[in-house]
C-alpha positions, 0 to 999 in steps of 0.5 A: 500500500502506497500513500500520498499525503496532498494538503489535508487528503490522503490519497492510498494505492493497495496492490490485492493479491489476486483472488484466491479460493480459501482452504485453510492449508492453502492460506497458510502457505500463501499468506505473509507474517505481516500485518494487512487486510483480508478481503473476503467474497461469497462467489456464485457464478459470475456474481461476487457479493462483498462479504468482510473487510477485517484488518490484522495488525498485530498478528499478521495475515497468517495468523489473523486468517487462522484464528478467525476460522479456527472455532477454539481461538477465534474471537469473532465466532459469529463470523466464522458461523457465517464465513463457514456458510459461504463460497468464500474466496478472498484477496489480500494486501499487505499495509504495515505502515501504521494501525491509522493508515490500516484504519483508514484504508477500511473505512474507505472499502466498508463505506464504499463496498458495504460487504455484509457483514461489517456494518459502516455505520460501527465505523470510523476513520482516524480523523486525520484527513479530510478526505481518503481515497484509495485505488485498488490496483489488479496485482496482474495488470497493475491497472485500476480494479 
């Protein structure tokens, strides 16, 4: 992730992996020690509908990934009771610059994209900026999603 600072707007940059059927065995082969985001899709078809947006900072993506499906460590066991129920396919990036970037990065994509299962309204940004806005780069063609 990439950010820009012009007065008091910040514009981000956020290189996704591509999009990857979860498998708990794959994910863990796949996904980095580093603190980003995971973005999660119920796919049916051609029709992908948004289903979380979730930030992991301290743990990183591996881990983070782990405990949000493994029932004795998650934190959060109404959503791996609904991830569970999906065709769930998700996408990836890294964004370790600081927990307020990551913040404002998903404020920006929950606001925006709405995926069913976080709740814009629960929230916020880090109040730094005036205005966020984030283009999301395809990690093959390097060109706007």
């Amino acid at each position: 992730v990439k950010k820009k600072v012009l007065g008091d707007n910040a514009y981000f940059t956020v290189e996704w992996s591509e999009l990857i059927k979860y498998d708990k065995h794959h994910a863990s082969r796949v996904l980095p020690e580093l603190a980003g985001i995971l973005y999660f899709y119920d796919v049916k078809g051609n029709f992908k509908e948004d289903v979380l947006c979730f930030g992991c900072w301290r743990e990183g993506l591996r881990m983070e990934m782990r405990n949000l499906f493994d029932s004795y460590f998650t934190k959060f066991p109404y959503l791996t009771d609904e991830l569970r129920k999906k065709n769930l396919y998700y996408k990836f990036c890294v964004l370790d610059s600081s927990p307020a970037d990551m913040k404002d990065v998903m404020y920006f994509l929950i606001s925006t994209n709405k995926p069913i299962l976080n709740n814009p309204a629960e929230f916020s940004d880090s109040k730094r900026y005036s205005e966020i806005c984030v283009d999301e780069i395809n990690p093959k063609t390097k060109k706007p999603v």
